[in-house]
VODOBA-866221 format. One line per field, with one value per residue: residue number from 0; residue in three letters; x, y, z of N, C-alpha, C, O in turn. Coordinates in steps of 0.001 Angstrom, whole numbers, padded with zeros to 6 digits. Example, Ala and Ser with C-alpha at 12.3 -4.5 7.8 and 13.67 -1.06 7.14 Angstrom:
BEGIN
seq <- [0,1];
type <- [ALA,SER];
n.u <- [013190,012850];
n.v <- [-005690,-002250];
n.w <- [007800,007080];
ca.u <- [012300,013670];
ca.v <- [-004500,-001060];
ca.w <- [007800,007140];
c.u <- [013200,012900];
c.v <- [-003300,000030];
c.w <- [007800,007870];
o.u <- [014236,013409];
o.v <- [-003319,001138];
o.w <- [008465,008039];
This chain:
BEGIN
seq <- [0,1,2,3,4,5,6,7,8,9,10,11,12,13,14,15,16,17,18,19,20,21,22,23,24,25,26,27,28,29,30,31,32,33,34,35,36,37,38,39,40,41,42,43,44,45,46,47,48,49,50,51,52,53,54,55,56,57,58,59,60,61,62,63,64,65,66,67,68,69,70,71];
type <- [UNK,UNK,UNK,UNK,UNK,UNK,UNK,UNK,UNK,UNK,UNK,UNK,UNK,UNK,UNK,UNK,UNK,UNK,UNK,UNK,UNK,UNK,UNK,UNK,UNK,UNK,UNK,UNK,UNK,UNK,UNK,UNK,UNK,UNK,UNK,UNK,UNK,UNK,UNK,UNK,UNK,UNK,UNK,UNK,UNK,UNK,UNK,UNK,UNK,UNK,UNK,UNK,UNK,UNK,UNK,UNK,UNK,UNK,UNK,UNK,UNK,UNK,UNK,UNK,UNK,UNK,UNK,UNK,UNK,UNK,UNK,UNK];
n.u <- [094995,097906,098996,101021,100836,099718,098377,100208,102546,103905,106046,108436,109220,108242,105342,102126,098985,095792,092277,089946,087358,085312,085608,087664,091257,094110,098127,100854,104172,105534,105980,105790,105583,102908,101901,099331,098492,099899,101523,101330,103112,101487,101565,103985,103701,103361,101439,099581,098579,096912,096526,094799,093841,091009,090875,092919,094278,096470,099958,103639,106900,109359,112556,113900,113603,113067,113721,111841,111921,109992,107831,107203];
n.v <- [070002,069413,068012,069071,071459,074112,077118,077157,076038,078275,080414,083468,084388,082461,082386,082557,081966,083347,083588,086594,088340,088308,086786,085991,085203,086122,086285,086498,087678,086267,088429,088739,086994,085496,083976,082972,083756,084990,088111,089180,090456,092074,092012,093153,096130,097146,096852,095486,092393,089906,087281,084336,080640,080691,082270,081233,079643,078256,077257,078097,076862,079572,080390,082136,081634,081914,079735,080182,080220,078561,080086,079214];
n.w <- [118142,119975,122547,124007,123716,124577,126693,129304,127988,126713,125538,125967,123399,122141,118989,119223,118636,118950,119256,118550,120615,118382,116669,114895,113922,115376,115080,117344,118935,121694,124534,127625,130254,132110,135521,134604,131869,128897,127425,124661,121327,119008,115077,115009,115741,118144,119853,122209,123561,125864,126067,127239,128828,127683,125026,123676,120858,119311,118989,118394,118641,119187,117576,118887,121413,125085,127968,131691,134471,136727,138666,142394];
ca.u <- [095954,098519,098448,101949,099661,098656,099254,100748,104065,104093,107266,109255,109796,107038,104377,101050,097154,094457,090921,089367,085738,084653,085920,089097,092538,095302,099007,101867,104849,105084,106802,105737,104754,102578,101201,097735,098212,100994,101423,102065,103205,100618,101667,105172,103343,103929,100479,099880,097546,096759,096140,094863,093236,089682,091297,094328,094324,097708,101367,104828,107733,110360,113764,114802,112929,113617,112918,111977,111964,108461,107631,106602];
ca.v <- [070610,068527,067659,069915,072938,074679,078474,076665,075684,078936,081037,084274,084075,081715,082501,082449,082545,083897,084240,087904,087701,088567,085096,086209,084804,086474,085763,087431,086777,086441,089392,088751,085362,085127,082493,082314,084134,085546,089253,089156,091504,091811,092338,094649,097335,097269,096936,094176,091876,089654,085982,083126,080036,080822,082646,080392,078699,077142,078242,077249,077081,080525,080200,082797,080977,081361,078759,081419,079664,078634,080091,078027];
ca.w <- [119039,120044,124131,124630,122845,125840,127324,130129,127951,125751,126602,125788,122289,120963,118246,119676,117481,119590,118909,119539,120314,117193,116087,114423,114837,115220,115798,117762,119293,123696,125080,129020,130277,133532,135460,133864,130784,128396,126535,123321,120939,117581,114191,115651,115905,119538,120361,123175,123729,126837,125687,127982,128109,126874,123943,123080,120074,119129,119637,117668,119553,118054,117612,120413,122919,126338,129215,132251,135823,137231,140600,143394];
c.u <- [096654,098768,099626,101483,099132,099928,100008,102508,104226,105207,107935,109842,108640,106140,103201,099655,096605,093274,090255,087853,084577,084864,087019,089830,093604,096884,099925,102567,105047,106113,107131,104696,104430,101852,100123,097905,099603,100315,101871,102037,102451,101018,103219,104879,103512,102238,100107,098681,097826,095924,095900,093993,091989,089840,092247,094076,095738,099087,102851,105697,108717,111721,114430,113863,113812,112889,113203,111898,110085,108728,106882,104970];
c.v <- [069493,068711,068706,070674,073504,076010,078087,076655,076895,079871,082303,083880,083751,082963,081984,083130,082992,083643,085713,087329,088132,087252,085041,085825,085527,086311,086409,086895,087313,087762,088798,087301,085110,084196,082211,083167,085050,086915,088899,090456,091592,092194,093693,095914,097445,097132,095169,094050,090513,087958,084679,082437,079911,081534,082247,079387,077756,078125,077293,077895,078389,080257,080658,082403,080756,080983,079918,079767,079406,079084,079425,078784];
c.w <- [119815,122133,125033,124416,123750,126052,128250,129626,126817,126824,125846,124654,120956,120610,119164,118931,119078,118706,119605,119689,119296,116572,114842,114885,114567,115892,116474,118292,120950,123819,126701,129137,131603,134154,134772,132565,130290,127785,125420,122415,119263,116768,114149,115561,117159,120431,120843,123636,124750,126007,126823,127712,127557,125263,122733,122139,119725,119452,119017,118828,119016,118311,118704,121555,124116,127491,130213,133259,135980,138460,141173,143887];
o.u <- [095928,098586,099457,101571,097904,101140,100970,103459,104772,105284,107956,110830,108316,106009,103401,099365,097220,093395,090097,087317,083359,083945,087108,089799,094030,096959,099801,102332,104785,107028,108258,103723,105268,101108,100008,096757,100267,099104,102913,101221,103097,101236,103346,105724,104243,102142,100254,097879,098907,094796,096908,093201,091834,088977,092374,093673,095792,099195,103026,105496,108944,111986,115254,113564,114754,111882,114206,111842,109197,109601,105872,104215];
o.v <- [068627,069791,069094,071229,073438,076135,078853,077015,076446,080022,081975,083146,084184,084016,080968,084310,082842,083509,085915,086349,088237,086800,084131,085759,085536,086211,087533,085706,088446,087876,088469,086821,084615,083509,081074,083136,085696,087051,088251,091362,091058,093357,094718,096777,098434,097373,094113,094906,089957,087898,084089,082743,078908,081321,082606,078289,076555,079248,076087,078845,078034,079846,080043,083124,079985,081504,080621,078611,080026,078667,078971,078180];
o.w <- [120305,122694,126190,125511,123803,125877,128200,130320,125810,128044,124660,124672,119851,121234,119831,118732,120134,117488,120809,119174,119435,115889,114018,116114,113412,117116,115987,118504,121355,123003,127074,128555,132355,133454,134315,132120,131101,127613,125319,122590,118361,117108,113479,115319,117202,121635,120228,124009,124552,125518,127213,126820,126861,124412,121562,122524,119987,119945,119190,119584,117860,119440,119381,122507,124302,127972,130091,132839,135395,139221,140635,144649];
């Protein structure tokens, strides 16, 4: 995992793996991105899943990526 690879820089748009705790990975893409942990949306079925960092495995950047503001 490369040192930018963190939930920290994942954003509105990106691809994001998980692990469930069964020890499966699965991927989806962010819908809602909050300070400690993003939503993502699984497989477009619309069914949403809550990803942070104890679960976060890797994350590509997506084409419609958008940079959101950080709050203070």
């Amino acid at each position: 995992m490369a040192c930018t690879d963190t939930i920290d820089n994942a954003e509105v748009g990106d691809s994001v793996t998980y692990r469930s705790p069964q020890g499966q990975e699965f991927t989806g893409r962010v819908v809602i991105r909050m300070p400690e942990h993003v939503v993502i949306n699984v497989g477009g079925s619309g069914r949403a899943q809550c990803v942070d960092a104890h679960n976060f495995v890797s994350m590509r950047r997506g084409k419609n990526r958008r940079e959101m503001v950080r709050w203070l």
